[in-house]
N, C-alpha and C positions, 0 to 999 in steps of 0.2 A: 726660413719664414721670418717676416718682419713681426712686430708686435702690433698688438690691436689700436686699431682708428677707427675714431668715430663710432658709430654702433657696429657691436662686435656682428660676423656672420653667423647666421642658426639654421639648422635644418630639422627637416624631421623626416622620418622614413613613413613609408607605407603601413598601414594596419597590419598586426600577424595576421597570417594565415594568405595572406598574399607573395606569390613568387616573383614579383618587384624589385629588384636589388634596392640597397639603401642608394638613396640620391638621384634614381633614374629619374629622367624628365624633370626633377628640380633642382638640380644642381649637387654639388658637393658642399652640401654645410653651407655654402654662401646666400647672404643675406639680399634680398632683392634688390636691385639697383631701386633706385629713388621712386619715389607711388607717384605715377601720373593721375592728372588732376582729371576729375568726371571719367567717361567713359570711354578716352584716348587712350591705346594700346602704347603698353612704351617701347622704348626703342632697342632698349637694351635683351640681352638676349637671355638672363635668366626669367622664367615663367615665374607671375605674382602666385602666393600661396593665399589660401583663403581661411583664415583661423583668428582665434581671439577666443577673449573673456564673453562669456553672455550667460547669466544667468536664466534656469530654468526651474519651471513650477512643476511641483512635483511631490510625491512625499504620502505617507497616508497620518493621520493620527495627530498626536501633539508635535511633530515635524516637521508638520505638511506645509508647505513655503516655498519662496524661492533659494532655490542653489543654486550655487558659481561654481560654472562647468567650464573646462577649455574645448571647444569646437575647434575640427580642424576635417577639410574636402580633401576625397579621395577622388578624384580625376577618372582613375582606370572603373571603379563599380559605383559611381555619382551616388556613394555615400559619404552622409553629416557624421563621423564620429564625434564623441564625448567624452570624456575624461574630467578628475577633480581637477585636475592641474596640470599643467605643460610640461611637467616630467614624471608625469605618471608612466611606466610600462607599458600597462594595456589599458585601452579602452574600455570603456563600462558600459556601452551599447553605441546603435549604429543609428543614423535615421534613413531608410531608402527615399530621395528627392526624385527618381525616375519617374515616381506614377504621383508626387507630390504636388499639393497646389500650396500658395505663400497668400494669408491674407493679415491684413492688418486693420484695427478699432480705431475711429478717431474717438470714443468714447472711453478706450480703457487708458489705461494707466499712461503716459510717456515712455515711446521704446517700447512698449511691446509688439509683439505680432505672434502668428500661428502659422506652425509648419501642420498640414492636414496631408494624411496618408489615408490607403484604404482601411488600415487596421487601428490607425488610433490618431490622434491631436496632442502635439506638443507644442505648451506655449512657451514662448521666450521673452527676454527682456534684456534691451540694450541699456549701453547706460547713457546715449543720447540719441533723439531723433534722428540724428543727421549717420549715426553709426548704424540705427535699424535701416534707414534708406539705403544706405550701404549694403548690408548683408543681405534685403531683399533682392534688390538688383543682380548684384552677385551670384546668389542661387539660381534668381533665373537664369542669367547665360550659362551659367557652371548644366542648369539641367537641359537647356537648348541646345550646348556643344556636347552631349551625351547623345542626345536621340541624332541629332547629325552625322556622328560617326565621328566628330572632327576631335586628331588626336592633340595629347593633353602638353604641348610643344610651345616652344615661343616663334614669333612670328617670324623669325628668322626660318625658319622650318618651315614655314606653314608659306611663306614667298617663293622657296626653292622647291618644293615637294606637293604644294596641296594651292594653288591661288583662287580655283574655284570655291575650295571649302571656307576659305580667308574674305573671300568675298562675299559668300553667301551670312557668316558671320558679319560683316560689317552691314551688311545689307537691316540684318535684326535687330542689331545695335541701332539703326539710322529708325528703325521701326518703332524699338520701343521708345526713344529719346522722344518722340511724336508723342509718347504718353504722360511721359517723366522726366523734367528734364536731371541729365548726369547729376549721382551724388562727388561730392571730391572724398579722395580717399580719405579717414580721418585719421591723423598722424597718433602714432603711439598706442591706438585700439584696438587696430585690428593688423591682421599680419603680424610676421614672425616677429614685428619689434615688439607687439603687445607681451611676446613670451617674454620678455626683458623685466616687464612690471610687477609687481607685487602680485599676490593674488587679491584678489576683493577681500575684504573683511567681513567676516560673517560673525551675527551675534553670538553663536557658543558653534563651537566644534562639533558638537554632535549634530547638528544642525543639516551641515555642509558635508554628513555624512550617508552613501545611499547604502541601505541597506538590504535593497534589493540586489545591489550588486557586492555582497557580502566579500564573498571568498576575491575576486578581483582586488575590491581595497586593500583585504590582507596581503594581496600578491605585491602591488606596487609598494605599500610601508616597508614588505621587507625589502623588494628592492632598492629601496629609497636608503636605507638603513644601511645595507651591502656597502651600497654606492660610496655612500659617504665615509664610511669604514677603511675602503679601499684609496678613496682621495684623500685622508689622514696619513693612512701608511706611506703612500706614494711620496712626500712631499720630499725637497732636498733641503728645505730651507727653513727654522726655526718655526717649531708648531704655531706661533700668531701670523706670522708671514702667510702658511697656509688656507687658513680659515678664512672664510670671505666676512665682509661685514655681513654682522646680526641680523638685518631688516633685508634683507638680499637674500633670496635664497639661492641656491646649488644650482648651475646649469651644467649637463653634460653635453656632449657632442660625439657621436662616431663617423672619425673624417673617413673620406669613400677611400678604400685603398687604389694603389696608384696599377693603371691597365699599362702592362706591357705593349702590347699590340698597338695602344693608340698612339701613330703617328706623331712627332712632334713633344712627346712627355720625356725631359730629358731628364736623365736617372741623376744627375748630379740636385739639378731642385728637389727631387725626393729626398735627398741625402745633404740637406742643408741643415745645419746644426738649429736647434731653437732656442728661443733666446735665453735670455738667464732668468725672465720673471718665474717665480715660484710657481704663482697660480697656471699660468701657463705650462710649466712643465707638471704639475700637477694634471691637469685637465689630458695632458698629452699619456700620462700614464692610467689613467681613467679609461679611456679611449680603447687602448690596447687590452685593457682588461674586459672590455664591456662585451660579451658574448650573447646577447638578447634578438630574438625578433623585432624588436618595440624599438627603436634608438627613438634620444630624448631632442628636444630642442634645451640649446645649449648657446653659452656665450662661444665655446669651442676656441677655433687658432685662425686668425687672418693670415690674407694670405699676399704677396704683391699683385695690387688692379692688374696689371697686366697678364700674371700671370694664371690668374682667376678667371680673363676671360677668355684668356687661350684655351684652360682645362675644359671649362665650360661649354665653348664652341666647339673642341675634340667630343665632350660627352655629347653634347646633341647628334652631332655625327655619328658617333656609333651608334644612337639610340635609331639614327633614319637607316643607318644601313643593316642596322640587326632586325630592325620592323621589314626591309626589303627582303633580307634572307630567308624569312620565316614566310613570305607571300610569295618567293621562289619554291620555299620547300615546297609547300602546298602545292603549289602549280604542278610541280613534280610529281606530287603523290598523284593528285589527279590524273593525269597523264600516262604514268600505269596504273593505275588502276582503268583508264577504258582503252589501253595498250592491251591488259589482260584481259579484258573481256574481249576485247576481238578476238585476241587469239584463240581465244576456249568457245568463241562462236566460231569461227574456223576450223578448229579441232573437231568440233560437237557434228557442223555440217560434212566433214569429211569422211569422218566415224558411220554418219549414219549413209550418206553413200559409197563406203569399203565396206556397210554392214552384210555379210553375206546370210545370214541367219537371220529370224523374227527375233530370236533372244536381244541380240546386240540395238538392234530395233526399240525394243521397249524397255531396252535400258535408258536408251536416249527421251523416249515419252516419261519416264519414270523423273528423269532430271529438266525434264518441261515442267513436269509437277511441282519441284520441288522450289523452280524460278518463280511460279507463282501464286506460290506456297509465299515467298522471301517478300516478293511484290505487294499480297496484301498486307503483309505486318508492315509494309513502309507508308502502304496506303491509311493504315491503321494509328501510325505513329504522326503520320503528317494532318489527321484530324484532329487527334490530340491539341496539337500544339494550334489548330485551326481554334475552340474548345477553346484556349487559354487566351488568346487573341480575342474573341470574343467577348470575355467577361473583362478583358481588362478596358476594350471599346466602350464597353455598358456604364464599367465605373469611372472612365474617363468623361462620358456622359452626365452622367450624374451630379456630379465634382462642378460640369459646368453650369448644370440648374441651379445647384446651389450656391453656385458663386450669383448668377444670376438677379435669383432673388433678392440676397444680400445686398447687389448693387443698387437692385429695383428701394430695396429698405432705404438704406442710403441715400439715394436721391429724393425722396420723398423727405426726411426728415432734413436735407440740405435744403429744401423748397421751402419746408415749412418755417424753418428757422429765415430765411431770405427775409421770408412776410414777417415776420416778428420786428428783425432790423427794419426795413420800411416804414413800418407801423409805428417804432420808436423815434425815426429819423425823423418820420411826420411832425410826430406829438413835438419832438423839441425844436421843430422850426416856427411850429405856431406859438410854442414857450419864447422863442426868441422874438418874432413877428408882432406878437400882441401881448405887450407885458403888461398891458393897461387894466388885462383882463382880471389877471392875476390878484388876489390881496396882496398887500405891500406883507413881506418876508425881511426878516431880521438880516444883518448882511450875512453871521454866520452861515444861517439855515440856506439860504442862497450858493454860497459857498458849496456850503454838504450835498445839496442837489447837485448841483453842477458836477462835482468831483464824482458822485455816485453815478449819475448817469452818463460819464466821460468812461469810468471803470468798469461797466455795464458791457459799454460799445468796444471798449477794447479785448476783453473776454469774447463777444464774438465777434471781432475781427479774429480774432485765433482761433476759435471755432471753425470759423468759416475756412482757414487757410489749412486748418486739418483736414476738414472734410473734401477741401478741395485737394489735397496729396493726398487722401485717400481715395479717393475717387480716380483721380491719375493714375495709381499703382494697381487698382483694378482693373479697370481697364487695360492696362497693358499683359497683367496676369490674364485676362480675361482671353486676350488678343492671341497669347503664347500657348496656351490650352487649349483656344482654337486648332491653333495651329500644328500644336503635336496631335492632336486628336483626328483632324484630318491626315496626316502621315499614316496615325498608325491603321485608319481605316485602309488607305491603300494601301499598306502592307497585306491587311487581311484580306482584299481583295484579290493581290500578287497569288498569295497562301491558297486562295479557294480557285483560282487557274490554274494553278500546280497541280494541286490535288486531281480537278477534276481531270486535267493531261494524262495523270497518272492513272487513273480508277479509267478512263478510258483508252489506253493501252492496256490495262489488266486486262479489261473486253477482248480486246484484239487478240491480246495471250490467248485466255482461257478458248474464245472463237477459233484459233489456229488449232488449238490443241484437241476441241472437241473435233472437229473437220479432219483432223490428223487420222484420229478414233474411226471416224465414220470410213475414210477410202483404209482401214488397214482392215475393216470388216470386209469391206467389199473385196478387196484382194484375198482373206482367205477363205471367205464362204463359210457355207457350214459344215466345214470337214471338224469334226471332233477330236479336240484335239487339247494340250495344256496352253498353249498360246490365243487358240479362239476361246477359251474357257479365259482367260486372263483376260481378253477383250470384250468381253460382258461384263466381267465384273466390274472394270473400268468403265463402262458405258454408263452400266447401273447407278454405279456411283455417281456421275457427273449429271445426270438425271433427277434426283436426288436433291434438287433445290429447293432447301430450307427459307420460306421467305424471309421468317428473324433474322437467322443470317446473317443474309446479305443486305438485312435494312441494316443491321448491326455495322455491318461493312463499310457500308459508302453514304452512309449519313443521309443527309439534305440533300448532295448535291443530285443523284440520278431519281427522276420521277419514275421507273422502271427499274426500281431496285428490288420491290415487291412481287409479292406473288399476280398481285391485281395492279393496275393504273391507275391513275385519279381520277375516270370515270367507271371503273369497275369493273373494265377488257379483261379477262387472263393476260399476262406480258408474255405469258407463255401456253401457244393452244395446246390442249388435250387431245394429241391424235390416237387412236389405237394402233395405228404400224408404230414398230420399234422404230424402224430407219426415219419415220418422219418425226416422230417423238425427240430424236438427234439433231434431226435438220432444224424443226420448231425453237429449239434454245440454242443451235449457232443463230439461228434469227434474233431472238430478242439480246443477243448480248451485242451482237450489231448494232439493232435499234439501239441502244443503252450506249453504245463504243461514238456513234454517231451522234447523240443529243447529247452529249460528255462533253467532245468535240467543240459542238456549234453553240451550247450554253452562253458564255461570256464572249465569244462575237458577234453573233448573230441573237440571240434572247434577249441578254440585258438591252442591248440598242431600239429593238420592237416594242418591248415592254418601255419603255421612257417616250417611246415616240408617241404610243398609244395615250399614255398618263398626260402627254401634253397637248393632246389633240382636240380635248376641249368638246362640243356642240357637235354632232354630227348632221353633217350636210354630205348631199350629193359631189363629188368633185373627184377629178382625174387622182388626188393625192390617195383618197379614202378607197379609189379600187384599188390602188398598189399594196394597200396596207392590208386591205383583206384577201389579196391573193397571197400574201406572205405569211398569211395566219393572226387569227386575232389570239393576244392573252385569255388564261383561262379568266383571271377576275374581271375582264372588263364583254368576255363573249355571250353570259347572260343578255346585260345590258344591248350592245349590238344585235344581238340579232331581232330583240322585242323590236328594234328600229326599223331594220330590216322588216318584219313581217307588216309591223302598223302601216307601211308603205304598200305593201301587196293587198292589206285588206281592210285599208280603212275606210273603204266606199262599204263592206259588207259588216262591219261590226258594229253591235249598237250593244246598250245596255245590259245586261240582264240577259244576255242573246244565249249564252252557255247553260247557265242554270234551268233556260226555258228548257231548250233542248233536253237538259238530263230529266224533268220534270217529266217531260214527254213520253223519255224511253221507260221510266217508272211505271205511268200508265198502261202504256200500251209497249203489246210483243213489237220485235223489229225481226223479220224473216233473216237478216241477216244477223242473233244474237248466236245461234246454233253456232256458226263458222267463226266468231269471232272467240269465242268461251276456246274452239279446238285449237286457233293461234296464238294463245295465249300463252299456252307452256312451251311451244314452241318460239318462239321470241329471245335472240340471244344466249342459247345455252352456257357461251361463254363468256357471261355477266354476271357477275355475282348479286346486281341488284333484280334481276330476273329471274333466279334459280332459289335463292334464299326465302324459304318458306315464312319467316318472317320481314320480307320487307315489304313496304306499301308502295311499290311502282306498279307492281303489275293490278293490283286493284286500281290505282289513276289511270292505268292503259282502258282496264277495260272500258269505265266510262269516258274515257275521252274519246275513243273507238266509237261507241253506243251514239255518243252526241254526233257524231260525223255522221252515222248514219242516218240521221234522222234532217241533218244539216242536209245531205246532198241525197236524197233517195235512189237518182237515177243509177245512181252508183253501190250505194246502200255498204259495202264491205270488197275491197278487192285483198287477196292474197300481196302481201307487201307493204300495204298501209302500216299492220301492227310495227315495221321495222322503220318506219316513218315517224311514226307516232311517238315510240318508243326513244327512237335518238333526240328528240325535241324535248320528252320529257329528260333526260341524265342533263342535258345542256339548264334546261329554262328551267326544271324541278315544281314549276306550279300548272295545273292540269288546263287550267282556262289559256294559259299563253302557248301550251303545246297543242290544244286544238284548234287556236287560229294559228300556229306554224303547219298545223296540215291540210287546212284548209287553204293557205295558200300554196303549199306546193300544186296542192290537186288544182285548185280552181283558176288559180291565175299565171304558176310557173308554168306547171307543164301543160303542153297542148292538149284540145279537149280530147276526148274519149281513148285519153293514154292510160285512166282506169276503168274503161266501161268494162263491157263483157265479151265483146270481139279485139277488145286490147288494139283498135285498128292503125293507133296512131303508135304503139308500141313495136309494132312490125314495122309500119314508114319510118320510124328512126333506123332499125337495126340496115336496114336497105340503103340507108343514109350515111350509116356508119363503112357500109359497104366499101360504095362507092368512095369514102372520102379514105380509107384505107389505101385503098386502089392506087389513089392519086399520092397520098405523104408518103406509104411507105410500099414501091411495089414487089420487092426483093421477098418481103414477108409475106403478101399474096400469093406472089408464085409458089413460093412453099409450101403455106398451108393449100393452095390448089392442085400441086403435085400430089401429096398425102390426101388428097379430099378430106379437110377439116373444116367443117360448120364454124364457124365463129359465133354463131347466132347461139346455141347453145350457154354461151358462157357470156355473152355480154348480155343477151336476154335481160336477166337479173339485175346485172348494172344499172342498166338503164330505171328497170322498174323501182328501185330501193334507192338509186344515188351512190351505188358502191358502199351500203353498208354493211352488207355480208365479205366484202372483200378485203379491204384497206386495215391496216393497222390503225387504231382509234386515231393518233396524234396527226399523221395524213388526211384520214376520214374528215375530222372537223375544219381541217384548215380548206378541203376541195366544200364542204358544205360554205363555209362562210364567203368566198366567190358565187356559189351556187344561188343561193338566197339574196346577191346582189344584182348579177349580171344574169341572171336566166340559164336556160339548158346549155346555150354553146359550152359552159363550162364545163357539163358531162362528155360532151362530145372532145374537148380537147383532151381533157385527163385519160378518156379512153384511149385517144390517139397515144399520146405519151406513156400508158404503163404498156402496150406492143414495144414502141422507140424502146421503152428503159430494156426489155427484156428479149430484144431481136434478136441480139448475136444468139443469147443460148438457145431459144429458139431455133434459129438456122442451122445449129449443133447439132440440133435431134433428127435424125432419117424415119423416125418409125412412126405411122400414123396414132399408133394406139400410145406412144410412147408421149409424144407432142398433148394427144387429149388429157393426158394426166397430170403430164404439166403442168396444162391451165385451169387445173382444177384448183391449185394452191398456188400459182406464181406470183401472184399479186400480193400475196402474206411475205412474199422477197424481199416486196421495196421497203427502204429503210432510210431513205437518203431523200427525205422533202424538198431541199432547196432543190436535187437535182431535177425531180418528180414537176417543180413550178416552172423552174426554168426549161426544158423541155415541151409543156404544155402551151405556156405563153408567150416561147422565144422561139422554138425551132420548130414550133406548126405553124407560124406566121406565113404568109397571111392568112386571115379567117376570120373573111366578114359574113355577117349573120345574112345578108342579101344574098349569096352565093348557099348556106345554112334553108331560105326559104322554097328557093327554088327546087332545090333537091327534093324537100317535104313535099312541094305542090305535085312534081312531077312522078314521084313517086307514090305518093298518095290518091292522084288519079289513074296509073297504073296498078294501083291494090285493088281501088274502087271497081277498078272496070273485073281484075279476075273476080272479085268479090261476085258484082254480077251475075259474069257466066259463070261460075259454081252455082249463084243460086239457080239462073237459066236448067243446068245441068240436073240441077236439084228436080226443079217442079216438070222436068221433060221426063224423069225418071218414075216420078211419081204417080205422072199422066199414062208415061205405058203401064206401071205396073198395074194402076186401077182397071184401064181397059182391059187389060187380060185377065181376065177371070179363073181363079186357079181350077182346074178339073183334075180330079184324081181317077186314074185308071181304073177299070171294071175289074183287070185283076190286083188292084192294090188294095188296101183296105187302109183305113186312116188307124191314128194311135189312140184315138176313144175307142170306137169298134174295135180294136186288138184287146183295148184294156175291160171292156165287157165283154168278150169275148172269155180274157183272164178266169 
């Protein structure tokens, strides 16, 4: 090795408690090639360190002051550490800069500014402006290249290995310079040559000491003390030769020892004698003694340029090739590990078809269990961290209000001060302009003016250029906390499609596995036995849905996580068969597996299209939106638009109130039937069955007023389920009796609630015929087995498929309903046969087929499939093709109508003619019973 030139090389190691070797990513001890000026990357290929002197406020008591601390950036965990001094051992705390924001006072002191975290505010203070512009700057890329992922390399590295990352860095660089123009580095301050300076001087030693970091100081003094002990001993050369000068203190250095393995490191340069200086061979025996976590910045041992930046370029190289190994390993680990889960899905699948026994069977359900058993604690761990993502969002939020205001303060007081200079610049041009004005002044006192009002203006000209660089540095702080703030919201967005991926495959799991259950009951019946006794208890169990739970479970993201839905459905019906009891919650984990699913592709986009949609007007855009479903927050509002459109030729004033005024007065013949549908109405609603809730007292007056609304009609069987869906949607009684005023009076055709229902038969005959025609494979079927249809769509029709549909289907065919008219009944009817044919056509047995359809429709699960089938593949279906059927068919009703009644009064006519005569020998049942 040669002897030292110029400024000696210093390094520093990593904080304890990091597994960083000494020197990775910064070199071996070597001092940074030369500080490029503003915010040009230098060329050379050791990485700038980011440290120095800066005093910090702090202290409680008669102490409380500022201390002179050595700051120095940890790259790998974007922490500020602190120390007294640049050869302290350990650290005396840390700052986290990751969730930190940087602001600076043009009011306070010179050189100050504040690092602001979530937990506390530490202020600092350079010892010049031009040094704080620095270290702020600094911070921020140092905290930009942290949330980027970009490693902590010199650019040599970051050209070969990463150009994207290197660019999107410069990209930031070019962004904030827009804010701020570059500080130059300032020589001798900051960086490892600052470790070279004195320490600051502080008024008394106890001062400068913290004593909250007690036992730390003690650690480093005796280090310090060790140290020096040891570089005494060590020395070859006359104890003055050894000792450095006085005002100089001790710098140590631990040089990185030398890597066999690297290419290129020839053992004879390790094995180069050094020189004769004292100190130098001093420092060199230091070195070899120093056994520490902590290595110090030190003057240390130079080394020849050339030779330095050979090492240098070897260490960056193994640092890119040992960073590649480590993302091979992993790749590796990955890779078996879903090597071995195939395999053991493999094994698991072959096991249970060589299983020849039900034992070996339910062993295999027993380790389905237990996968999704393993699946919710991942589902459980990945909210978690969902949960921490969010509060760090909030307080990333917050950070920016507050910076906000701040700026908002700022510019207001930079305004205000504007108008001051103006107002003064005024006054002394009219002092200059009209001195006539003036009394004559001494020449001194003239003099003194002038000089004072010259010294005035130059204080805020410095004002102003503060307020104006701080304004700059806001702003760009401002611009950077945007911008990670936005990152990490899409992170948590990534985080909450994950999750919700995962929570619906758990669906799917748990679905297989319930399904599993149900065909191993069916296969062993009820022979009595320990295996069908095991398949109860398992059934039982999985039955057994706790709604805490499962809201416990899956958070926020499934609206069907509960016992109930957001409008109050059971998510799971209450049947009394077992078997359907089983089928009922493979359904709703469906439903639940399927809106998990379609959430963040299909939700969020609806929901944003809707929030941007503004004034609602009739237009091609606004049908497509409401056949795809309106949001729950905005389907209040819509459908009130919706009805006011159906009824605003009939609504006036006051029109509601009248009517219930009415029913108060006077009986309504139809109060009897309405009081007995009452408790009938949605058993499986909790807002219906719940002895304390007030829906069904709004039912019944909204009921009461329709009947007095429409007499001819007065209460038909189905309305209450009408009535009822109007009120969970709209919730106020006056806007759900003009939504059923419009179904009755202006959607559906007339006397489709009279009391011969005649226009409810011309549909079902409508529905027939258009059967016939979309789908006839299912006609012939059901006309092989002679199966009515009329039966089961009957009700359809008359309610709108509210007894049928699962709620989240239900309202999205209602909000098509309430815009385009009945074709929409008649298409969704088409569509839930389409969804359900094949199985359908599966069934041979008439009696088997009618039970079917008694629940089939609680199947569908899959809306978008349910819309696209309705409105894509029963095309065409125009309502003129719709009318003719009604007409023709409803003069076919009319006519048997007719001759029924013909048949009627010809019946009535003979029976009157014939006059009953009882036989001579019979006797009537009075005459028996006086006879009695």
């Amino acid at each position: 090795m040669e002897g030292a030139q110029g400024s000696p090389p210093v390094s520093r190691s990593p904080v304890p408690g990091s597994d960083e070797p000494a020197g990775a990513a910064r070199g071996p001890g070597g001092l940074p090639p030369g500080e490029s000026e503003g915010c040009a990357r230098p060329l050379e290929t050791a990485p700038k360190k980011l440290c120095g002197y800066l005093s910090k406020f702090g202290g409680k008591g008669p102490i409380r002051g500022w201390k002179s601390r050595w700051f120095f950036y940890d790259e790998r965990k974007c922490h500020l550490y602190y120390s007294r001094t640049a050869q302290d051992a350990n650290p005396l705390d840390s700052i986290d800069l990751s969730s930190a924001v940087f602001d600076c006072k043009a009011d306070a002191d010179e050189g100050t500014f504040e690092i602001k975290t979530p937990s506390r505010v530490i202020t600092l203070k350079a010892a010049t402006k031009q040094v704080m512009l620095y270290w702020l700057q600094q911070l921020q890329m140092k905290r930009w290249e942290f949330h980027n992922g970009l490693p902590a390399a010199p650019d040599a590295a970051l050209a070969g290995n990463g150009p994207a990352l290197r660019l999107e860095l410069e990209q930031e660089e070019a962004e904030l310079e827009e804010f701020l123009c570059p500080v130059q580095t300032p020589p001798g301050l900051v960086g490892v040559a600052a470790a070279l300076q004195p320490v600051p001087a502080q008024s008394s030693a106890l001062q400068n000491i913290s004593l909250k970091h007690l036992g730390t100081e003690i650690q480093n003094t005796m280090y310090n003390i060790r140290g020096n002990r040891q570089a005494q001993g060590a020395g070859h050369g006359p104890p003055g030769e050894d000792s450095p000068p006085s005002g100089e203190p001790v710098r140590e250095e631990q040089p990185l020892p030398p890597n066999p393995s690297a290419p290129g490191d020839d053992p004879a340069d390790s094995a180069k004698p050094a020189p004769k200086s004292s100190l130098t061979a001093n420092l060199i025996q230091k070195a070899k003694r120093q056994n520490n976590t902590f290595p110090l910045f030190s003057e240390g041992l130079t080394r020849n340029r050339t030779a330095q930046e050979k090492v240098l370029a070897l260490e960056q190289q193994v640092l890119i090739l040992t960073k590649e190994l480590k993302s091979q390993k992993e790749l590796v680990r990955i890779l078996h590990k879903a090597l071995e889960a195939a395999q053991q899905e493999k094994r698991a699948s072959s096991a249970y078809l060589a299983a020849a026994e039900d034992k070996d069977r339910l062993e295999l359900v027993r380790h389905k269990v237990r996968q999704i058993a393993e699946l919710g604690r991942r589902v459980e761990a990945l909210e978690q961290e969902r949960e921490g993502l969010v509060q760090t969002a909030s307080l990333r939020e917050q950070q920016v209000q507050e910076l906000q205001r701040h700026v908002q303060l700022l510019m207001d007081k930079n305004q205000a001060k504007q108008q001051v200079i103006c107002q003064l610049l005024e006054k002394v041009t009219q002092d200059f302009m009209q001195p006539h004005n003036r009394p004559p002044a001494p020449p001194d006192a003239a003099d003194r003016d002038f000089l004072s009002q010259q010294e005035k203006m130059e204080h805020l000209k410095d004002d102003m250029e503060a307020y104006r660089t701080q304004n700059r540095f806001l702003n760009s702080e401002i611009h950077q906390v945007t911008k990670l703030w936005r990152r990490v919201a899409e992170r948590q967005k990534a985080l909450l499609m994950k999750c919700a991926y995962l929570q619906a495959k758990n669906c799917q799991v748990e679905s297989k596995y319930l399904a599993g259950l149900r065909r191993l009951q069916e296969a062993v019946g009820d022979e009595a036995s320990e295996c069908s006794e095991l398949l109860r208890q398992l059934t039982q169990e999985a039955l057994q849905w706790e709604a805490g739970e499962a809201s416990a479970d899956s958070g926020v993201l499934s609206p069907i996580s509960s016992e109930y839905d957001e409008y109050g459905f059971l998510t799971v019906p209450n049947y009394e068969v077992e078997d359907l009891k089983l089928l009922a919650k493979i359904q709703a984990l469906e439903v639940c597996s399927h809106h998990l699913l379609a959430h963040e592709a299909v939700e969020r986009p609806r929901r944003e299209r809707w929030a941007a949609l503004g004034e609602l007007a009739p237009s091609a855009e606004l049908k497509q939106l409401l056949r795809a479903g309106v949001p729950r927050e905005h389907r209040p509002r819509v459908w009130r638009w919706l009805v006011r459109r159906r009824v605003q030729h009939l609504q006036a004033p006051g029109r509601y109130q009248e009517l219930l005024s009415r029913g108060q007065a006077c009986s309504q013949p139809a109060t009897r039937q309405i009081e007995l549908d009452l408790n009938r109405t949605f058993p499986n609603n909790k807002h219906f069955t719940c002895p304390s809730s007030s829906f069904p007292e709004k039912l019944r007056r909204v009921l009461l007023a329709f009947s007095w609304q429409n007499p001819s009609i007065g209460y038909c069987q189905g309305l209450n389920r009408l009535a009822a869906i109007a009120l969970l949607v709209l919730d106020e009684e006056e806007s759900a009796f003009w939504c059923l005023v419009a179904i009755v009076e202006s959607i559906m055709p007339a006397d489709y609630y009279s009391k011969t229902l005649t226009s409810s038969q011309v549909d079902q005959r409508v529905l027939q015929d258009l059967l016939s025609e979309k789908l006839p494979r299912l006609m012939a079927h059901l006309g092989q087995h002679r199966v009515d249809l009329s039966f089961i769509t009957f009700n359809w029709f008359l309610v709108v498929f509210a007894d049928s549909l699962i709620s989240s289907i239900l309202l999205q065919v209602w909000d098509a309903f309430l815009y385009e008219g009945t074709k929409v009944v008649f298409r969704y009817a088409l569509a839930i046969f389409k969804y359900n044919e094949e199985e359908i056509l599966r069934l041979q047995d008439g009696l088997e087929i009618c039970q079917y359809l008694r629940f089939f429709t609680k199947t569908i699960c899959d809306s978008r499939k349910l819309m696209s089938i309705a409105f894509n593949d029963m095309n065409p279906f125009p309502m003129k093709q719709l009318r003719q059927l009604r007409t023709a068919h409803g003069e076919r009703l009319e006519a048997e109508l007719q001759e029924l009644e013909q048949l009627k009064a010809a019946y009535l006519e003979t029976q009157a003619s014939r006059l009953p005569a009882v036989p001579e020998a019979c006797a009537s049942e009075d005459e028996l019973d006086g006879e009695a």
